[in-house]
Backbone as numpy.savetxt, mean C-alpha at the origin, in Angstrom:
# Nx Ny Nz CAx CAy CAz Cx Cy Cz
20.08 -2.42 -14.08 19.15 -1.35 -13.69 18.69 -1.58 -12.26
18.68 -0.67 -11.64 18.72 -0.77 -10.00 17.07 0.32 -9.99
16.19 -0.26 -8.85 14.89 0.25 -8.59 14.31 0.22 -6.79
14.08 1.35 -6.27 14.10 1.38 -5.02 12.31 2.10 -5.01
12.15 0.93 -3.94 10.16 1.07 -4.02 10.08 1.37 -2.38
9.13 2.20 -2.01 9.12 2.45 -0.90 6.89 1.93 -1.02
7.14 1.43 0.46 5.08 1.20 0.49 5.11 1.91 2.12
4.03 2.60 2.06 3.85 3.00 3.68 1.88 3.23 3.53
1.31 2.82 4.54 -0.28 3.26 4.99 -0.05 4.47 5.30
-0.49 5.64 4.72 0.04 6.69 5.36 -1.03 7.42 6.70
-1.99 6.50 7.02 -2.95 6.75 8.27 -4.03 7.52 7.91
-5.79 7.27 7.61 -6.32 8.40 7.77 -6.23 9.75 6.59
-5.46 9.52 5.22 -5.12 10.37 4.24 -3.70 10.65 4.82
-3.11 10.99 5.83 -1.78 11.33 6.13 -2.00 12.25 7.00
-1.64 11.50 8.28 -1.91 12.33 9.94 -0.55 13.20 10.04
0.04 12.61 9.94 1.85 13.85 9.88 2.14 13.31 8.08
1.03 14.83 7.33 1.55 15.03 6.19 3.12 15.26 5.90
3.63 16.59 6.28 4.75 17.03 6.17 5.59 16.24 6.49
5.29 15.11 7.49 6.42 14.39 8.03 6.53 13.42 6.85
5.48 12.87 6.48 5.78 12.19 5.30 6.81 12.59 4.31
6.21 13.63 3.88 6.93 14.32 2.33 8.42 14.59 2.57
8.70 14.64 4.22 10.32 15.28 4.42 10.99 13.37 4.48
10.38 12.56 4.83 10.73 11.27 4.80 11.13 11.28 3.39
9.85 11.10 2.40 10.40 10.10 1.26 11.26 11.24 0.62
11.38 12.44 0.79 12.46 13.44 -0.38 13.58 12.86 0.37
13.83 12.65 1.80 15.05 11.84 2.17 15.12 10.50 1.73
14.10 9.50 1.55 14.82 8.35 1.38 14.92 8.64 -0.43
14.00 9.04 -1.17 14.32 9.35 -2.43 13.88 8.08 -2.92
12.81 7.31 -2.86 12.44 6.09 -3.75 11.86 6.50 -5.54
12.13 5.39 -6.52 11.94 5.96 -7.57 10.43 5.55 -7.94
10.00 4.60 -6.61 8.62 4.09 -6.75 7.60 4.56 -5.38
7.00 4.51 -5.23 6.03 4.68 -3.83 4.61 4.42 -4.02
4.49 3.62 -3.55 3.13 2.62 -3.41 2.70 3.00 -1.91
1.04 3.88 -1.76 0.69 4.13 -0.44 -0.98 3.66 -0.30
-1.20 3.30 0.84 -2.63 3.04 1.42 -3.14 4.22 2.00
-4.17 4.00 2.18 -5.33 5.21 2.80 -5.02 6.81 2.34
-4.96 6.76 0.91 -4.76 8.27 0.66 -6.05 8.99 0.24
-6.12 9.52 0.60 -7.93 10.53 0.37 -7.20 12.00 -1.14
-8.42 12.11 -1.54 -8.42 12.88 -3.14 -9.49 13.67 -2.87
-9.83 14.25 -1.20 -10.78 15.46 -2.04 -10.75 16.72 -3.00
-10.72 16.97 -3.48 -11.09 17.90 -4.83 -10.93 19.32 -4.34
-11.41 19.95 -3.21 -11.79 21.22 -2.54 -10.45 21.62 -1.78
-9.57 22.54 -2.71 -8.26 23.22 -1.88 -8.39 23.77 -0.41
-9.30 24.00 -0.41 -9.98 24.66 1.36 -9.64 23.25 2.08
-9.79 22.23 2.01 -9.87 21.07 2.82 -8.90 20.90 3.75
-8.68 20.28 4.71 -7.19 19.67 5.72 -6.38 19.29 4.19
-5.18 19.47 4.32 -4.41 18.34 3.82 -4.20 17.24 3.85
-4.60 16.47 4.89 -4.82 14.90 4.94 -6.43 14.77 4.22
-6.98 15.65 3.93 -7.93 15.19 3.07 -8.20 15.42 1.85
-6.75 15.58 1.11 -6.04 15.92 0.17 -4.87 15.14 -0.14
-4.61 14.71 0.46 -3.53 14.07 0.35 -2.57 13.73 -1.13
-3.48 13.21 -1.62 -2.89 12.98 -3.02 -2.54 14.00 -4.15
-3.14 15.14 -4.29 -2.82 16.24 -4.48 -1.54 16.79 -4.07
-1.55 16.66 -2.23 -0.58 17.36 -1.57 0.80 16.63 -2.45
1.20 15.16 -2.13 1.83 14.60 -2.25 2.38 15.34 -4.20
1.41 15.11 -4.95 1.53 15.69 -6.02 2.49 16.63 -6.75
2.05 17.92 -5.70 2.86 18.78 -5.86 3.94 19.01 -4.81
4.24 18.64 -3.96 5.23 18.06 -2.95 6.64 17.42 -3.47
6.13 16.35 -3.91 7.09 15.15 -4.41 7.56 15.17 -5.29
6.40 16.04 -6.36 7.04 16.33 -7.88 7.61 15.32 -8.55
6.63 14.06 -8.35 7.55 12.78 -9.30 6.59 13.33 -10.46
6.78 12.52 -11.82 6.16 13.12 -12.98 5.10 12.24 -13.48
4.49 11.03 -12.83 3.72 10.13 -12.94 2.76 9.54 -11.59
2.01 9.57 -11.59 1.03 8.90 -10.55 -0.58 8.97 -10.79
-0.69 7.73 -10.10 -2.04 7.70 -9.89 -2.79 7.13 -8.93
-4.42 7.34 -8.78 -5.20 7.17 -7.21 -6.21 6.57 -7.81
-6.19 5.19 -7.05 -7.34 4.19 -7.31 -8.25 4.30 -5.83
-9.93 5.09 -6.35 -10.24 4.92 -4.97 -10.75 3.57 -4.65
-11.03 2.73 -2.99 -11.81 1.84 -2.96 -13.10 2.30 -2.50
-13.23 3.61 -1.72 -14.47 3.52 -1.23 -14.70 5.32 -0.62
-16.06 6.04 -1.47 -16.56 7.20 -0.82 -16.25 7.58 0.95
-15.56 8.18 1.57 -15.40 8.70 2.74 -16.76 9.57 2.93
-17.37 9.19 3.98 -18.53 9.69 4.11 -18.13 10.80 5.40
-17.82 11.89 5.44 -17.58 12.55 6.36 -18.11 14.27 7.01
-17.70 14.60 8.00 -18.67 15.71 8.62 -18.70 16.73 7.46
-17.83 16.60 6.70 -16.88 18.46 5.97 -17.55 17.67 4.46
-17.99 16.19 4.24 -18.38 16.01 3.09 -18.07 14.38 2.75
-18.02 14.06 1.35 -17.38 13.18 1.17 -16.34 12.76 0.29
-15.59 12.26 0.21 -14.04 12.62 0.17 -13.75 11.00 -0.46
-12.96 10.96 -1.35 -12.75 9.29 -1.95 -11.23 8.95 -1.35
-11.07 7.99 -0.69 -10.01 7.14 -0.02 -9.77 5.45 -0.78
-7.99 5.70 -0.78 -7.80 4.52 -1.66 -6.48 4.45 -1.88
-6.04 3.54 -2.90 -4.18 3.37 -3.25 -3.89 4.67 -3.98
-2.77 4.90 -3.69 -1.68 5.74 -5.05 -0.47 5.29 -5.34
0.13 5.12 -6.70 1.17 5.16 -6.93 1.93 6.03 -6.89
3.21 6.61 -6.94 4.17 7.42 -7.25 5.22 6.87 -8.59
5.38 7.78 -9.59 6.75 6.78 -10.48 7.66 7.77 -10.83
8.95 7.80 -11.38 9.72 8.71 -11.77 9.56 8.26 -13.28
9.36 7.26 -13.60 8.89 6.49 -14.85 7.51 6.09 -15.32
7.29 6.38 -16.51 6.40 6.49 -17.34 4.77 5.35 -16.39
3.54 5.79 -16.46 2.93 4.65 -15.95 1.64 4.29 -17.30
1.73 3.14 -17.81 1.29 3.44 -19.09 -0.23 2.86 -19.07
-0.23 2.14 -18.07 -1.84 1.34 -17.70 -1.78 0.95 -16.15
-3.01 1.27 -15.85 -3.33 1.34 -14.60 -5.00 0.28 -14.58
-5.29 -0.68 -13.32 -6.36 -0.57 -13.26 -6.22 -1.12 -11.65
-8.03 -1.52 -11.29 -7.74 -1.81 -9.37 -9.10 -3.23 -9.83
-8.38 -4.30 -8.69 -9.55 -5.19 -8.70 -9.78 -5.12 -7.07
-11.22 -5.38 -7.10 -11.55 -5.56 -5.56 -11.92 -6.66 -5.15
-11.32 -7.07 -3.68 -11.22 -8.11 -3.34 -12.47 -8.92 -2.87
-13.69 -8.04 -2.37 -14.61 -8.63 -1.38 -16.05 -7.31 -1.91
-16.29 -6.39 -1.23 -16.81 -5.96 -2.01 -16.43 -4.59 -2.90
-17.74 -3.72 -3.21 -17.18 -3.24 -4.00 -17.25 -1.79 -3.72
-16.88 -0.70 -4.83 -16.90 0.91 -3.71 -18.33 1.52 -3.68
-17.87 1.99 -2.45 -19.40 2.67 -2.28 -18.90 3.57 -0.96
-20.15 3.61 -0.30 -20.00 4.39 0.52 -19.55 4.45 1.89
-18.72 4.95 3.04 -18.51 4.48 4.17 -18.54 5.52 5.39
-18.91 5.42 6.50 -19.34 6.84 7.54 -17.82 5.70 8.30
-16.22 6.78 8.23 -15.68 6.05 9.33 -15.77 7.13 10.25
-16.42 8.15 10.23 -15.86 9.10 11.75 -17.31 8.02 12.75
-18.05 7.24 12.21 -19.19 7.02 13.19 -19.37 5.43 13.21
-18.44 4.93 12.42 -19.28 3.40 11.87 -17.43 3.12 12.61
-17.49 1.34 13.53 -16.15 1.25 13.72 -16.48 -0.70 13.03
-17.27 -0.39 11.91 -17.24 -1.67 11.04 -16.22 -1.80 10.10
-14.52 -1.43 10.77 -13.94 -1.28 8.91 -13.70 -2.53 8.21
-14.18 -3.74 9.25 -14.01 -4.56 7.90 -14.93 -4.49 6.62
-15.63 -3.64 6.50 -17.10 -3.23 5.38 -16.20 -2.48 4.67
-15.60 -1.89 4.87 -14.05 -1.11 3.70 -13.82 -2.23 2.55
-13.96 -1.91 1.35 -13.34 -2.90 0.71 -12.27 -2.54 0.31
-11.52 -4.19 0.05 -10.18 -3.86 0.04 -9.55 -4.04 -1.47
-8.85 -3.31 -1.83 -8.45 -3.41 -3.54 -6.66 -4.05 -3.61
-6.35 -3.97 -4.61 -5.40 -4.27 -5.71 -5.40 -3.04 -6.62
-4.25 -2.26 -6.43 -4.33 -1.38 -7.78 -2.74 -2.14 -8.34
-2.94 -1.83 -9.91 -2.03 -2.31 -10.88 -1.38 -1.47 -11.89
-0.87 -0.99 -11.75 -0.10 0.10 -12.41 1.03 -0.51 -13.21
1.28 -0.66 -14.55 2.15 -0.91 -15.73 2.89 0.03 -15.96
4.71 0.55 -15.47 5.28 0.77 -15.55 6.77 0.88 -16.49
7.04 1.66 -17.33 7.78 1.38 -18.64 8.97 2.45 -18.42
10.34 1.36 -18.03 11.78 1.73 -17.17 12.96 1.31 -18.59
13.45 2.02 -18.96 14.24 1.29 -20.31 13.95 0.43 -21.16
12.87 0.58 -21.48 12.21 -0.39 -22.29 11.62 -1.58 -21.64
11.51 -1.47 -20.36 11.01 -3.06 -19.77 9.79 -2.66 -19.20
8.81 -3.25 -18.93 7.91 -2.76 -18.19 7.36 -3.46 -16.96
7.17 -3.04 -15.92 7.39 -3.20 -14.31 5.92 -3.44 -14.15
5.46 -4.03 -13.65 4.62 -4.70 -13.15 4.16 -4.13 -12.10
3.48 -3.04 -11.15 3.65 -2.93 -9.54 2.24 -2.99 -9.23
2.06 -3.69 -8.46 0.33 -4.03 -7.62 0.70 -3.50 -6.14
-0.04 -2.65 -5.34 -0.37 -2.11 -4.70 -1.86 -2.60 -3.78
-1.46 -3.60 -2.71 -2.66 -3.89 -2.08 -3.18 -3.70 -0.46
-4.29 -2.76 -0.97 -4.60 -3.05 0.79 -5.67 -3.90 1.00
-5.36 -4.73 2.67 -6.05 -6.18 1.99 -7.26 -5.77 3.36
-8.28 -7.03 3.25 -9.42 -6.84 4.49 -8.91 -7.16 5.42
-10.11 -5.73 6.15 -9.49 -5.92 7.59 -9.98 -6.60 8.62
-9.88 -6.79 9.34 -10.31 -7.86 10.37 -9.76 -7.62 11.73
-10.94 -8.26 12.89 -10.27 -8.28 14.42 -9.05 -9.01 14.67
-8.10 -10.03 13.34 -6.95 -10.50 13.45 -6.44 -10.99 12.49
-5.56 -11.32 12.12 -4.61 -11.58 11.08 -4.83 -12.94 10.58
-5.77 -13.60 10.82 -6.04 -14.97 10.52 -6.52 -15.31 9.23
-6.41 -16.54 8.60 -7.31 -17.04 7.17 -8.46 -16.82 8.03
-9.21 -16.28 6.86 -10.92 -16.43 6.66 -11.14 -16.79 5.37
-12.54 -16.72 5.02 -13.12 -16.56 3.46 -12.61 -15.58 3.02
-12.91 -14.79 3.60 -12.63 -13.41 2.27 -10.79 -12.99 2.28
-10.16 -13.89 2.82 -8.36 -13.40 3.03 -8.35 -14.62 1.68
-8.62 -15.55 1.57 -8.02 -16.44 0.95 -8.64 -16.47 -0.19
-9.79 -15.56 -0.47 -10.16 -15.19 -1.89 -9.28 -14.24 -2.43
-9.07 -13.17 -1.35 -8.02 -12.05 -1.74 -6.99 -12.96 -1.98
-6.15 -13.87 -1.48 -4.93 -14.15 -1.96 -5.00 -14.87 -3.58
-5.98 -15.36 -3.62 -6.81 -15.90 -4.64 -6.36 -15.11 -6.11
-6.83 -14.16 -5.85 -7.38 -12.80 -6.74 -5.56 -12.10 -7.02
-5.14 -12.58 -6.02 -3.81 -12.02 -6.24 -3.33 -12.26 -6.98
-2.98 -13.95 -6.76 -2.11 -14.91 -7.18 -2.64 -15.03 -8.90
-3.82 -14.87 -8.87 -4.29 -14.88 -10.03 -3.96 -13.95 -11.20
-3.61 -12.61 -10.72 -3.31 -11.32 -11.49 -1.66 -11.20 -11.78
-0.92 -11.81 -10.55 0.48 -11.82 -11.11 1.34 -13.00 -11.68
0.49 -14.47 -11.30 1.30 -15.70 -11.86 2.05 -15.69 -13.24
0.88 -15.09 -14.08 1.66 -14.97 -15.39 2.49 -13.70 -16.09
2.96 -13.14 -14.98 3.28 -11.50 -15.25 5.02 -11.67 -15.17
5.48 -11.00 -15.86 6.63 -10.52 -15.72 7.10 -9.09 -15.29
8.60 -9.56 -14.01 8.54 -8.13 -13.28 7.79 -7.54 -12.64
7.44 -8.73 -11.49 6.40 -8.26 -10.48 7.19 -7.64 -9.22
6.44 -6.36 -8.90 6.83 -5.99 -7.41 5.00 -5.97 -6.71
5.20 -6.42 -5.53 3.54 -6.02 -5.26 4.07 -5.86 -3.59
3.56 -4.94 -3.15 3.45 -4.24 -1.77 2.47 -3.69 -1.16
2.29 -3.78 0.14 1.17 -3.11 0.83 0.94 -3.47 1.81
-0.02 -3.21 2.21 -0.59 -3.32 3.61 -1.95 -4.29 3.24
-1.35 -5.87 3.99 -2.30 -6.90 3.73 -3.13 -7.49 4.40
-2.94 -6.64 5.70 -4.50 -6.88 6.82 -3.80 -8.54 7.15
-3.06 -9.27 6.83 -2.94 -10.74 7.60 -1.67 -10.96 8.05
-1.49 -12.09 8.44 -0.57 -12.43 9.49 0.53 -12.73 7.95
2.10 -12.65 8.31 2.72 -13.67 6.98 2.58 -15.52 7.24
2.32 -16.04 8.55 2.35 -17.23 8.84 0.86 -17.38 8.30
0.08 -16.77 7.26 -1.00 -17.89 7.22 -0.82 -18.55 5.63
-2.37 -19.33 5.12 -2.69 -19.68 4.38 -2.40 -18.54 3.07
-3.05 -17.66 3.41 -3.74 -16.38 2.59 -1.94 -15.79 2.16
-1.01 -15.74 2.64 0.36 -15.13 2.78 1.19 -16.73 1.89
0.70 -17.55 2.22 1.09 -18.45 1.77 1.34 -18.80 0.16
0.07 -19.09 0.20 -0.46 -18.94 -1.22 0.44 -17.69 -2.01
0.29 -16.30 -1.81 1.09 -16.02 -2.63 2.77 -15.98 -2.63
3.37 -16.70 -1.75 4.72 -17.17 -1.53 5.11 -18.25 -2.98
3.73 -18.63 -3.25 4.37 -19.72 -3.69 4.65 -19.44 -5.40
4.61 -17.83 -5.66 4.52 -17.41 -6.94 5.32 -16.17 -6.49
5.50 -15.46 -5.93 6.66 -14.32 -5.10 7.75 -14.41 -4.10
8.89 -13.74 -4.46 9.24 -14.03 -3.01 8.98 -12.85 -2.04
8.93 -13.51 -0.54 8.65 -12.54 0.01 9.59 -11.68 0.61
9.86 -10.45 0.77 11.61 -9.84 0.66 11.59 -9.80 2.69
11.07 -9.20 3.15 11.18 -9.56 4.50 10.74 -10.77 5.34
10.66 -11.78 4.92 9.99 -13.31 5.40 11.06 -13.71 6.33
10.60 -13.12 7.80 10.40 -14.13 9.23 11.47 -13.12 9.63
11.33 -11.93 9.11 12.45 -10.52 9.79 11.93 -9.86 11.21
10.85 -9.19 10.61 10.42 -8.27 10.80 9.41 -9.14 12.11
9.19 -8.16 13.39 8.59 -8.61 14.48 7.29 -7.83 14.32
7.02 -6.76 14.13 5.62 -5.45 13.78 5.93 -5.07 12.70
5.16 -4.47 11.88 5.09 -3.24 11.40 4.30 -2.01 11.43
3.77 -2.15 12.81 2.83 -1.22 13.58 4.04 -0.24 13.58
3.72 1.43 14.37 4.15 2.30 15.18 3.61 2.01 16.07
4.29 1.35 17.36 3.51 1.26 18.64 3.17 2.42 18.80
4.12 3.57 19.08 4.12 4.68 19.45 2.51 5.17 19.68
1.44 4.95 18.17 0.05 5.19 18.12 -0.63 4.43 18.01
-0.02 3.21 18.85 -1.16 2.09 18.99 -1.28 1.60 20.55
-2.59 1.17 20.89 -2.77 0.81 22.42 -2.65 0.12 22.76
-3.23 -0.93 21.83 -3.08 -2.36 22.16 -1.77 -3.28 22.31
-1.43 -4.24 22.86 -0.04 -4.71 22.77 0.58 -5.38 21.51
-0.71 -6.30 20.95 -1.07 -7.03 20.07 -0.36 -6.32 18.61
-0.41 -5.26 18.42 0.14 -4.51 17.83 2.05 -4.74 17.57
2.34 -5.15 18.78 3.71 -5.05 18.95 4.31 -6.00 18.37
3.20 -7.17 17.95 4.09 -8.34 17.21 3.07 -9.20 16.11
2.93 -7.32 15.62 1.68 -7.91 13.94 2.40 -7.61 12.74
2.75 -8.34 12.01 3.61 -7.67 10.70 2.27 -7.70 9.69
1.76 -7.02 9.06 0.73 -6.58 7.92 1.40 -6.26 6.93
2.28 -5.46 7.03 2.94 -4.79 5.50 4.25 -5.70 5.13
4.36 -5.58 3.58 5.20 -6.50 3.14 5.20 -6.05 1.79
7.07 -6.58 1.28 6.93 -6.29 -0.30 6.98 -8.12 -0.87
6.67 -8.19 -1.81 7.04 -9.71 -2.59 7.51 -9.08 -3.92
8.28 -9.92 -4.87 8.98 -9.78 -5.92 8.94 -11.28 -6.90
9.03 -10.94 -7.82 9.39 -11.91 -8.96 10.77 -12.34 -9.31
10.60 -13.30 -9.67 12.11 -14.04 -9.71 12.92 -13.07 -10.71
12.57 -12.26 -11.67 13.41 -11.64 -12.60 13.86 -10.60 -11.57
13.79 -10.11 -10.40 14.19 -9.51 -9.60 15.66 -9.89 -8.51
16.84 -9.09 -8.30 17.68 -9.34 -7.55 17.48 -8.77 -6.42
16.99 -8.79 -5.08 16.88 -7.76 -3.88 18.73 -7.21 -3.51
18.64 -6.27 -3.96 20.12 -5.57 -3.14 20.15 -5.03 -2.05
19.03 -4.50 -1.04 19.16 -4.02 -0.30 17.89 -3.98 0.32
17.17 -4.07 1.64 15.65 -3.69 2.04 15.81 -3.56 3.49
15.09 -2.76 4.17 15.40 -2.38 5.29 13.42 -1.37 5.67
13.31 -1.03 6.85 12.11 -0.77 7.68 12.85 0.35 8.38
12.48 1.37 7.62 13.57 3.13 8.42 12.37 3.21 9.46
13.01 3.43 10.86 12.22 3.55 11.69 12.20 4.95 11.85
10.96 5.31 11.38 10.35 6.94 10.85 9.24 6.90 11.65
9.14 8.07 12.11 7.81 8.17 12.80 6.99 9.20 12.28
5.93 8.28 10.92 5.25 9.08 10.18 4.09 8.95 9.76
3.66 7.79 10.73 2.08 7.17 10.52 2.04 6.16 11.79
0.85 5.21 11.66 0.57 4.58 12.44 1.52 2.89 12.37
1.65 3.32 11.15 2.51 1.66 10.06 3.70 2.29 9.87
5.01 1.94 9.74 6.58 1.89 9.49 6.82 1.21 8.14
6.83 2.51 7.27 7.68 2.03 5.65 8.68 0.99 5.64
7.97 0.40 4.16 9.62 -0.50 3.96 9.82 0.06 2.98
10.89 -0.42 2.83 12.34 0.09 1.30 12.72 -1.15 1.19
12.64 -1.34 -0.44 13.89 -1.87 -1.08 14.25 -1.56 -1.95
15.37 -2.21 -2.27 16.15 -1.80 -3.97 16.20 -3.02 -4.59
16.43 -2.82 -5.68 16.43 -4.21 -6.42 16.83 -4.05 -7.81
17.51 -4.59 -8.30 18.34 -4.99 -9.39 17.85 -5.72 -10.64
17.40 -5.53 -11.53 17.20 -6.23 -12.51 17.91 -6.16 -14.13
């Protein structure tokens, strides 16, 4: 049985919606794990502040779900931002742990504190021919740099803790740290990591200023040993601020 997972931040709820949705109907993943997707409720809204909806009826997979971490406090209202899954397969339990604190409320058009964002784990239980898939979805804290702190190495903590004893782990996302630290470490030593010492960014310079950017890898998939990687690759798409990965994988 062959399984192709795509993870992308899609920026802000999704700054080039459409560009998204024409991406993944091209790459066609049977999984999609995304960061920063917003669920407001009100059809009048932008579509990036909809996002999950949009994607919904867009994508037309037949399973998903949106774990928020934290109230969007914004001009037009407030709006809940957080993970989603995508599945073509059944998702039979879902839940989100948070890493640092917990949800509440956040002003980002005025506040430039996002490490006060808390950062989650969503866990979605997946049931593919009778086996059931494991997929964690994390966006991790953010910070002025990719370094161990306290709160990175609790998150890895919290990780390592939720998948050690799991079978058929995929976990992806956008992890706010460097892969050379402690915090990346730690969960190496229970996953493997499918792009480890590839990948130079996974920024879009394109919408970033800083240089620093040009040689930060944040996003990453890891896998469980019952997993074969057949294929993984970084389509250089220009559809957010972060560059999707893909893989496939064999089990």
């Amino acid at each position: 049985m062959k399984i192709k997972i795509l993870t992308l931040n899609i920026w802000k709820g999704g700054m080039f919606l459409d560009k998204i949705i024409s991406f993944i109907k091209k790459e066609d993943p049977d999984i999609i794990v995304m960061q920063e997707v917003r669920n407001g409720k009100d059809p009048k809204l932008e579509k990036s502040n909809r996002s999950f909806a949009v994607f919904k009826e867009e994508l037309r997979y037949p399973y998903s779900v949106f774990s928020p971490a934290f109230l969007n406090v914004t001009s037009i209202g407030k709006i809940d931002e957080g993970n989603a899954i995508f599945s073509r397969f059944p998702i039979i339990q879902s839940k989100v742990a948070f890493f640092d604190k917990q949800y509440g409320e956040f002003d980002s058009e005025n506040s430039k504190h996002f490490e006060l964002i808390p950062g989650i784990l969503q866990h979605t239980v997946i049931e593919h021919q009778s086996l059931k898939l494991n997929i964690f979805n994390a966006h991790g804290i953010w910070g002025f740099d990719g370094k161990d702190n306290e709160g990175r190495l609790k998150m890895s903590k919290i990780i390592v803790d939720e998948v050690k004893d799991k079978k058929n782990v995929i976990l992806a996302g956008d992890f706010n740290a460097s892969p050379h630290t402690q915090t990346i470490g730690n969960i190496e030593k229970h996953l493997y990591n499918v792009f480890k010492n590839e990948l130079v960014s996974t920024f879009n310079t394109k919408h970033k200023l800083l240089p620093i950017y040009a040689t930060t890898v944040v996003d990453m998939i890891f896998v469980s040993k019952h997993f074969k990687v057949v294929g993984h690759n970084m389509p250089g798409a220009d559809v957010s601020d972060h560059m999707p990965l893909v893989c496939e994988l064999e089990i």
